[in-house]
N, C-alpha and C positions, 0 to 999 in steps of 0.2 A: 568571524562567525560566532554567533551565541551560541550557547550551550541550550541541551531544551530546555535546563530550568529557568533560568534567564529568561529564554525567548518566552516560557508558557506564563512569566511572571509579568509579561507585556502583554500579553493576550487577555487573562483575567484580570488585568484592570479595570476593563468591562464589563460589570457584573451581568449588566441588561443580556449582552449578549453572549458571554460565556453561558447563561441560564438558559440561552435559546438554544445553541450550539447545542447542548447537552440535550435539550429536549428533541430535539430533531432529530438528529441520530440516535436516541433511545425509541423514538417512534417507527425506524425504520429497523431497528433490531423486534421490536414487538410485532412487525409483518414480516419478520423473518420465521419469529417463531409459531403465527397463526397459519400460516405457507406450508411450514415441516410436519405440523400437527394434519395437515391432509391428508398424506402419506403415510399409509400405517408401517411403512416395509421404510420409514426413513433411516433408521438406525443402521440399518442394513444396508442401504446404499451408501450412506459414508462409510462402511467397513470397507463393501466392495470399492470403492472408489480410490480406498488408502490402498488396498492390496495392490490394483494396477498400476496404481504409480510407483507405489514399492517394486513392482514385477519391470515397472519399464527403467526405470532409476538403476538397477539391479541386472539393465541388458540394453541401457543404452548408446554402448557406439552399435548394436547389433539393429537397432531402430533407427538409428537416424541414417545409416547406409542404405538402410530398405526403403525408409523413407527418399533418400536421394534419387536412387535409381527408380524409381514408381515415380517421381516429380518429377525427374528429365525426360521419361519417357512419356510423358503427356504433356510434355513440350515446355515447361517450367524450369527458369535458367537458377541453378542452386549454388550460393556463394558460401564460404566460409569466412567467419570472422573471430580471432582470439581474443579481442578486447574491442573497446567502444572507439578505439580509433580508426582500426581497421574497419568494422562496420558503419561507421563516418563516412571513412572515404571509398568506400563500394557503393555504400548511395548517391556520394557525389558523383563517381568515376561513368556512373548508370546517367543521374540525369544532365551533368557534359556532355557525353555523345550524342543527345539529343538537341539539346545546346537550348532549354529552355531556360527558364529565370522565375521560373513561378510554379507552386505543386501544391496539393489539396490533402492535408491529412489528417485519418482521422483519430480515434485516440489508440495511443500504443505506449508505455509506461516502459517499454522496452527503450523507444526513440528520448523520454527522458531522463533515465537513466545513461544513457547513452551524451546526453546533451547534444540532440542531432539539432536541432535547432537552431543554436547558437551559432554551431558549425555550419551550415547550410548559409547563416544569415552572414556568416562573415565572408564568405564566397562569393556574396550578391544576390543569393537564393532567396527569392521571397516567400516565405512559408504562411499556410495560412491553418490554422487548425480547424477545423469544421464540426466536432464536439462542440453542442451549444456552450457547455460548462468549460468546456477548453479554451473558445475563443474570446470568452469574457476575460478571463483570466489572463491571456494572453493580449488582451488588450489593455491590462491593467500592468502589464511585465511583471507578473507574477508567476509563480507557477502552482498547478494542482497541489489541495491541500488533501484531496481525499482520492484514490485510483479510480472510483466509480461517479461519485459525485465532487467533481474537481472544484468546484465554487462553491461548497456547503459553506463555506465561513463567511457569504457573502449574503447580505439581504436584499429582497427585491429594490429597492430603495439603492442600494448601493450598484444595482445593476440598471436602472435607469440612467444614475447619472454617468456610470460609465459607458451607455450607450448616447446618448445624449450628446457627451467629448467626441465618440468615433463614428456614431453611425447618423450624426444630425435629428437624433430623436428628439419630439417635445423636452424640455427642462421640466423634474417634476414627472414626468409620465413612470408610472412604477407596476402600471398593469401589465401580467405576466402574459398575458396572451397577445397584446399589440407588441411588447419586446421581443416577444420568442416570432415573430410577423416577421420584424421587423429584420432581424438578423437572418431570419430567409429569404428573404428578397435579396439582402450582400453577401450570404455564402451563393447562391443560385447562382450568381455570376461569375464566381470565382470559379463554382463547377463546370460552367459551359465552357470556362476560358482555359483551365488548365489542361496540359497534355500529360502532366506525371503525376501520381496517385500515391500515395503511403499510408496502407492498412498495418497493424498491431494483427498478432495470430493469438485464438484463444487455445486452437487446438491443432495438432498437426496430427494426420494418420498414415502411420507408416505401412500399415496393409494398400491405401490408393494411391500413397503419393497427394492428398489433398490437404487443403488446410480449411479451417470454419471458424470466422469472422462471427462476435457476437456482438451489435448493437439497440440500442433501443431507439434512435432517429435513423436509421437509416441510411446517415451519411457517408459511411464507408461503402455501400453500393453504390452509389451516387458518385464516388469519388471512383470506382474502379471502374465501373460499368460506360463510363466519360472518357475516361481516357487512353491515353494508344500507348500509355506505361504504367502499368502494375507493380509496385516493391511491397513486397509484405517482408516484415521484419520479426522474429523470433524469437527468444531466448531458447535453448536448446533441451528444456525440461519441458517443454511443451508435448512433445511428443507422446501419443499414446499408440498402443499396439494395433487395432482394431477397431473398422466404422462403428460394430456397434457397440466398442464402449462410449461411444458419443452417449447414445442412452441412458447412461448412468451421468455422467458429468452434466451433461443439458437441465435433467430434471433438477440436479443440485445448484447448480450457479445461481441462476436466477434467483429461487429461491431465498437464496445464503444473500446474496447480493442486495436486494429489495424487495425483497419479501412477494415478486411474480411469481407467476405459475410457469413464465417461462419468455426470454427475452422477444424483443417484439420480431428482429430480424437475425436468425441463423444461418448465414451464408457460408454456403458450401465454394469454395474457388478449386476446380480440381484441373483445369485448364485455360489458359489463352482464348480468348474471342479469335475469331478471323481478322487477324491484321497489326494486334494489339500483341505487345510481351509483358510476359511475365517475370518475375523477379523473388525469388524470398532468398533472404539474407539470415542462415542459422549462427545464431550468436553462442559464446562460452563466456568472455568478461567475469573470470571468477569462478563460475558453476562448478569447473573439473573438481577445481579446490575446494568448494564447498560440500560434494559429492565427495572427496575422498577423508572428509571429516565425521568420522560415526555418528560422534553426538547432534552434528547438525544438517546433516546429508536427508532427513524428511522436510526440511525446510522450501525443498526445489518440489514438492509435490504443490506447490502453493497453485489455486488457480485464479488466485487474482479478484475473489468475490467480496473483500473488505467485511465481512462478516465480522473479525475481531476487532475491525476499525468501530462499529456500529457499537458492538457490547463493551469497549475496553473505558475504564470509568477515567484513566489518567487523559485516553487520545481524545474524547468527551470534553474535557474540560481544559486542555489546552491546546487545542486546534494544530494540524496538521503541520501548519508551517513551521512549529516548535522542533520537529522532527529534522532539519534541514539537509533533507533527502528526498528523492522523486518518491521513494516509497516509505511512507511514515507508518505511523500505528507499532503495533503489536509486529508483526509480519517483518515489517523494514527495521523493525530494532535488532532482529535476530539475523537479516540479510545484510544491513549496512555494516558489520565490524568484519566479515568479510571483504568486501572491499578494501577497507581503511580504519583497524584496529583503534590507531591514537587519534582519528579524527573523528570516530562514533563511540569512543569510550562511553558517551554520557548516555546514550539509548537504551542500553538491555538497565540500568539500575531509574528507567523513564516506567516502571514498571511496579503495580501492589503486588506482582506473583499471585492474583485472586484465582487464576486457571478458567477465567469464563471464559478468552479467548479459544484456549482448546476446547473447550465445551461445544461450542460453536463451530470450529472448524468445521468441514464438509469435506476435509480429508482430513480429518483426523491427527494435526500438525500438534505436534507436544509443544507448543508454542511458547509457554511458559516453563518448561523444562528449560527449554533453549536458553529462553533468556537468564534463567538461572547459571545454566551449565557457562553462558559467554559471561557472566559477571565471577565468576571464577577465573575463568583464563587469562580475563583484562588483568585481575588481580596477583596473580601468580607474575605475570608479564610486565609488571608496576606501573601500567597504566594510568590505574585510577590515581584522584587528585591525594594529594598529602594529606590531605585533612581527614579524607575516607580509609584512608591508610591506619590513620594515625589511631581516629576514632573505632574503627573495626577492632585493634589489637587491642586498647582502651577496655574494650565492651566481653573481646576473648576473654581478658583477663579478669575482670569483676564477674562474670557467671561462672568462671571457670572453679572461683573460691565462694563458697555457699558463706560461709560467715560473714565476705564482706561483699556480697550480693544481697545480703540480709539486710547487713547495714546501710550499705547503698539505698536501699527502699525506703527505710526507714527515715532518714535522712532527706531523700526525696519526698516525702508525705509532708515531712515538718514544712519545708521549704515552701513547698506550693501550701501550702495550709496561712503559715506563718508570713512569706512573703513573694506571693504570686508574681509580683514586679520583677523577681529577679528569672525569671521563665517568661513573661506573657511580654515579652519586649520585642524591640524589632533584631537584634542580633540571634533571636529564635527563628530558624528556618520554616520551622514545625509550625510556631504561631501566625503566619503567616494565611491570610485566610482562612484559617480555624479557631474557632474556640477550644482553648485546653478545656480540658473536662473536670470536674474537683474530685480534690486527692481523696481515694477512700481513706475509712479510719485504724485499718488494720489493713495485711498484709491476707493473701490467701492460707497461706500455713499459719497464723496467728490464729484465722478463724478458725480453721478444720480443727486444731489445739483445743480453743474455747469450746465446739461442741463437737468433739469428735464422742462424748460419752452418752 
């Protein structure tokens, strides 16, 4: 597995397209912020919004028990899962008894996180994902680079030809509107023909026992509303107290998310058709433990809107997949080392610490705290690589002595002055895609000296 410097130093190869990448998603942060600016009570709803998840975070086995008994009692079958293998095998164990071979799902960042997929596919299960952005991807044996828009690193150009390979479209055909046709004409069948469905939950409400599916194609209705098995799958901080804090969260996501005034489809699932079962499957895979960590226990208030994805200047310009985890960005740097410490060392220092990601939160996620606070603990824990080790203590030590942090400067001026070659090389990390800057001619305390009178 590469590391994300590594992988983002494969990515930016491409200048064309790292240029694009960065614009596109800096355009979908500028409709984030023309959206909030509507709302003059915005600031306020993200307060309120942090406070409820604080309030439910703060009393959640007390919600998800109320939530249980309100979903069984509207006839909704409620499983438990401790990790991603358990919840594996509760969806397989679900669609065995039915004894299908095929199921329509549609996006839930829960199921990859989970690698339900893979799992499904090795059992025989043919999984088909029905997010337009999913199934591109998914046809490329890729996986999402972004939670919202899962193929942002892909151009229309690159989404002809790979329809083109699967779905027999023209060679060359790169118009968005005959692709996006075209892929509904082969999801539609896949709809009429499946019998088992698997929705992602945006929100669970433990006053009804319901949960609310948010899309913008519709596919997830389409996939439930079809078939004669419903799984919705959770992660276990989903939960909120009260139908109408949906109120508050509805008007934020979308917003946060793509700069809408509000997703095109908010489906309410709070019971079974006549004939049809339902299923959600409450997951933990970590949460307890990330919950019983101070400094990172706001992290599970996350709703999923990619908000920091869109403004973070690093996940910009070195595309999702650098991240090599279902949830990248800003968000997945601070939730992957929970997981797996020495296998996501490289994610929270993937990071300027600029703080616009919290700025932007719509819960109010100290996100860049976090990522500070895990690059200490990696550190104390000797995670990080030797070299970060070495050069950290290196760096303690020269500011720690003002004489020879003095010197050190000075010393540094002549060099890049004198012989920039020995900096602007390729054994510089730093030069790497940037131009150094040229060395001032004094120091800051030189000058304040020179005219401090």
């Amino acid at each position: 597995m590469l590391s994300h410097a590594e992988a983002s130093e494969k990515f930016i190869a491409n200048q064309e397209r790292t240029d694009w990448h960065d614009d596109t998603l800096w355009f979908v942060r500028a409709k984030r912020d023309k959206a909030s600016k509507l709302i003059p009570e915005w600031e306020a709803l993200r307060e309120h919004a942090s406070q409820i998840k604080e309030h439910m975070l703060s009393n959640l086995p007390q919600y998800l028990l109320e939530f249980e008994v309100n979903a069984q009692a509207n006839g909704i079958q409620v499983h438990w899962a401790k990790d991603a293998h358990e919840h594996n095998e509760i969806v397989y164990s679900i669609i065995q008894k039915h004894g299908d071979k095929a199921l329509v799902k549609s996006k839930s960042m829960l199921t990859e996180e989970c690698h339900l997929n893979a799992f499904l596919e090795q059992k025989g299960i043919d999984v088909v994902d029905t997010d337009l952005g999913e199934r591109i991807v998914q046809f490329r044996n890729e996986v999402p680079s972004h939670i919202v828009l899962p193929a942002i690193h892909l151009k229309k150009e690159d989404v002809g030809e790979t329809f083109h390979q699967h779905l027999g479209t023209p060679k060359g055909n790169k118009d968005p509107q005959f692709l996006t046709e075209a892929a509904r004409i082969h999801l539609r069948e896949k709809f009429l023909a499946a019998k088992v469905a698997i929705t992602g939950v945006n929100f669970a409400v433990a006053e009804t026992g319901e949960f609310v599916v948010c899309t913008n194609e519709g596919n997830a209705d389409m996939g439930a509303h079809l078939s004669e098995v419903h799984i919705a799958c959770m992660g276990i901080e989903k939960i909120i107290p009260k139908r109408q804090d949906l109120g508050v969260f509805l008007r934020l996501l979308a917003r946060s998310a793509t700069g809408q005034l509000i997703t095109t489809y908010s489906s309410h699932f709070a019971k079974p058709r006549e004939g049809q079962e339902m299923h959600i499957v409450l997951v933990d895979n970590g949460r307890s433990r990330q919950l019983a960590r101070e400094e990172f226990r706001n992290s599970l208030k996350c709703i999923r809107c990619a908000a920091c994805f869109n403004t973070c200047p690093v996940y910009r310009r070195s595309g999702g997949h650098s991240y090599h985890q279902p949830v990248a960005g800003p968000i997945g740097s601070i939730l992957a080392p929970n997981f797996d410490k020495k296998a996501n060392v490289d994610l929270p220092f993937a990071s300027t610490l600029c703080g616009s990601c919290s700025n932007v939160c719509p819960v109010k996620i100290n996100i860049h705290e976090q990522l500070w606070f895990w690059r200490q603990d990696l550190m104390k824990e000797g995670l990080a690589p030797a070299g970060k080790v070495i050069s950290m203590k290196l760096m303690a030590w020269v500011l720690s002595n003002p004489s020879l942090f003095k010197w050190a400067g000075a010393m540094g001026r002549k060099v890049i002055s004198w012989a920039p070659w020995l900096v602007n090389n390729g054994l510089n990390p730093w030069y790497k895609q940037r131009e150094m800057p040229e060395a001032p001619k004094q120091s800051f305390q030189e000058w304040y000296k020179s005219n401090r009178s």
